[in-house]
C-alpha positions, -999 to 999 in steps of 0.1 A, spaced: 247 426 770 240 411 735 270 403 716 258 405 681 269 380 654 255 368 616 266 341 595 266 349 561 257 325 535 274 321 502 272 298 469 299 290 444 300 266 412 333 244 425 356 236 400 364 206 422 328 194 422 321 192 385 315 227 389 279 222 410 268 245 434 293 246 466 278 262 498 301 286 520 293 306 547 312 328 571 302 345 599 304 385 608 309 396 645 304 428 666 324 438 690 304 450 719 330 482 733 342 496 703 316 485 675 344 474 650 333 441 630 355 409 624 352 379 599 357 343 607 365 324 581 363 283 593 395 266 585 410 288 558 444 284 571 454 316 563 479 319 589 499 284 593 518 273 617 564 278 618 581 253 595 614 280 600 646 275 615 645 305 639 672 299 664 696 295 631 684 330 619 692 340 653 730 333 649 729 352 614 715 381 631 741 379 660 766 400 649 763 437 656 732 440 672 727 470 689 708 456 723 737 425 726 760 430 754 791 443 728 772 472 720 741 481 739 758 503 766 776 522 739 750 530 708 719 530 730 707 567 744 699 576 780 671 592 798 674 628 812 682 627 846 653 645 859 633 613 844 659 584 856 693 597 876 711 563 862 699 570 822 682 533 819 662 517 844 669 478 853 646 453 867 663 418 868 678 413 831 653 439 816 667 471 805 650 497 794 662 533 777 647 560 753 639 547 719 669 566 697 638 572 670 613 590 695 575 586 682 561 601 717 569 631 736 585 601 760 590 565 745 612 539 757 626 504 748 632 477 773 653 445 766 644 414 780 682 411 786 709 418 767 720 387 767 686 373 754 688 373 717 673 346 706 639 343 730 615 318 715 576 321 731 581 286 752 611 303 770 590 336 778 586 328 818 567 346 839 601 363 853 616 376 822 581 390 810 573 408 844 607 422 847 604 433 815 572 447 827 584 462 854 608 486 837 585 497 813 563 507 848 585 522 861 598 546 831 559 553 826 553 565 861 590 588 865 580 600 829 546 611 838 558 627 871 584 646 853 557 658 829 522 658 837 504 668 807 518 632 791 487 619 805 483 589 781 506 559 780 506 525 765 534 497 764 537 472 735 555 448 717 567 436 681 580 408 685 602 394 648 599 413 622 566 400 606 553 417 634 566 449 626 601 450 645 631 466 625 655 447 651 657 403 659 665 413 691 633 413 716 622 438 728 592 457 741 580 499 737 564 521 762 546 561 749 540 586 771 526 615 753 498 642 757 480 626 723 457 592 722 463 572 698 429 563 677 425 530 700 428 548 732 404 576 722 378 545 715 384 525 743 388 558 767 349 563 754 339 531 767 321 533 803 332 513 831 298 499 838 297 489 798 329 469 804 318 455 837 291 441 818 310 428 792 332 407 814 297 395 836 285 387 802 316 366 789 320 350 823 284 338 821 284 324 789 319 308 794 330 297 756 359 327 754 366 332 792 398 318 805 400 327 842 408 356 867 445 354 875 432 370 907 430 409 895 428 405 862 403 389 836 416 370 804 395 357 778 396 355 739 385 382 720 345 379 709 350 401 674 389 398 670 413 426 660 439 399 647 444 363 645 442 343 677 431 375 704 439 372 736 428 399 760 432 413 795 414 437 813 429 452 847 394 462 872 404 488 894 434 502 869 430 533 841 461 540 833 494 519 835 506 538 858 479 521 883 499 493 885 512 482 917 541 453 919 520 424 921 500 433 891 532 436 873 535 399 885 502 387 876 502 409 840 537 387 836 522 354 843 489 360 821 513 371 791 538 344 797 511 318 794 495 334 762 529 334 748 534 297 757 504 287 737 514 308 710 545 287 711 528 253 712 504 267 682 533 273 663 543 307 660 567 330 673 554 367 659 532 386 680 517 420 687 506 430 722 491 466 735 483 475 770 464 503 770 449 532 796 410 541 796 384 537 817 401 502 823 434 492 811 432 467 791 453 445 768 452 430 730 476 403 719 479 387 685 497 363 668 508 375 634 526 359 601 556 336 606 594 346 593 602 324 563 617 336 531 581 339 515 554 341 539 518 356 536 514 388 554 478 390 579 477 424 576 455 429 539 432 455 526 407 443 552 428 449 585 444 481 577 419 500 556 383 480 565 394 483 601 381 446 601 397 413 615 396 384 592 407 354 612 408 316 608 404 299 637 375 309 663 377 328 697 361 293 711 387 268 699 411 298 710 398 291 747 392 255 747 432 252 736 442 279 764 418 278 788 439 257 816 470 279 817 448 303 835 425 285 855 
């Protein structure tokens, strides 16, 4: 498989060169299942690293939240019982219950714990992600067998509210709905084989792949969606209702260990999406910091190009993570 790529050349008069010519270059990338295109930009900095005091923000935000213990079992909703006899669904300190805004014929929220208000990315273990992950499993699979014409699902996360999150509190969302969402139609059109050759092609070549966790293949993303793209794909799965406990286990260890590097980057906003298709398959970003004034990473070029602009490259990405999945 070719995975196409240009570098684009550009030439400015630099005001902080006497105002001589300045060469700059970029370069333009392909992504090989979905065609969309991505910009790298070399050391722009256009995302940089926390300077905020989250855990203090944390305490401010304390105080009436609806998924703390003081509240959560009062003001959240409950499934219908032909779904989920109990009304939410617990796996360890995950619980999970319908989103009280539905944006899916079936959509759900799961808690890492109620207790778990503050949850920086170094404390994301592998147990509080795959219980997490478990729940949301589970809700997909009683949902689709109480209704199956809600044939596609996908779980995700905002995670603080650059992200996208209206609540502090983490938290994670599963859909179940008859309707794709655009992603899922495009990834849904991709043939096996073309993704089996895709992952022979990124294992070969080595600069993005990070290592088979034993069913699953992660490596950085070659044309990236968002800054600092992670992804996963799941041989053997199409929908996440495929998975079985001990890929919920492995799906938790890969994310806790993306999240940890996230953490030791410097950030603490993210975006994730596990998706169905011909292979499920997962995208995980980092996105803007919370401070008082912070540059959003979603411009005119991600949401209306449809194009990444990143600053740092899916190589240095893998060199930095490649160990925590070796």
């Amino acid at each position: 498989m070719e995975l196409r790529s240009e570098r684009v050349e550009a030439t400015i008069l630099d005001p902080r060169h006497g105002f001589q010519p300045a060469p700059a270059s970029f370069e333009v990338r392909w992504d090989p299942l979905t065609g969309h295109t991505a910009r790298i930009l070399d050391k722009s900095n256009l995302l940089p690293p926390s300077d905020f005091d989250l855990e203090a923000f944390a305490r401010e935000t304390r105080e009436g939240c609806f998924f703390c213990p003081e509240k959560v079992f009062d003001v959240t909703p409950k499934l219908l019982p032909e779904i989920w006899s109990e009304g939410r669904i617990r796996v360890g300190q995950a619980l999970l219950f319908p989103n009280i805004q539905p944006y899916a014929r079936h959509s759900s929220v799961a808690i890492y714990g109620p207790e778990l208000h503050y949850l920086p990315l170094d404390r994301m273990s592998t147990k509080v992600v795959a219980d997490n992950l478990g729940a949301q499993v589970e809700f997909v699979k009683a949902a689709q067998r109480y209704d199956p014409d809600a044939r596609w699902s996908s779980l995700s996360a905002n995670h603080m509210l650059p992200s996208g999150s209206s609540l502090f509190h983490p938290h994670t969302q599963a859909a179940v709905d008859p309707h794709p969402t655009t992603m899922q139609v495009l990834l849904a059109g991709v043939p096996e084989a073309t993704i089996r050759d895709y992952l022979d092609t990124e294992r070969r070549l080595g600069a993005r792949h990070l290592g088979n966790s034993g069913r699953i293949e992660w490596l950085t993303s070659f044309a990236p969606v968002g800054f600092n793209e992670i992804r996963a794909f799941v041989p053997g799965a199409a929908g996440v209702g495929d998975l079985d406990d001990s890929l919920v286990e492995e799906l938790g260890r890969g994310l806790s260990a993306a999240l940890n590097v996230y953490a030791e980057m410097g950030f603490q906003s993210f975006n994730w999406a596990l998706y169905g298709g011909t292979v499920l398959n997962l995208r995980l970003v980092t996105r803007s910091n919370l401070k008082p004034l912070y540059r959003s990473d979603a411009a005119y070029f991600e949401r209306l190009h449809w194009q990444g602009m990143v600053d740092t490259s899916p190589e240095e990405l893998a060199e930095r993570a490649r160990g925590r999945f070796s």
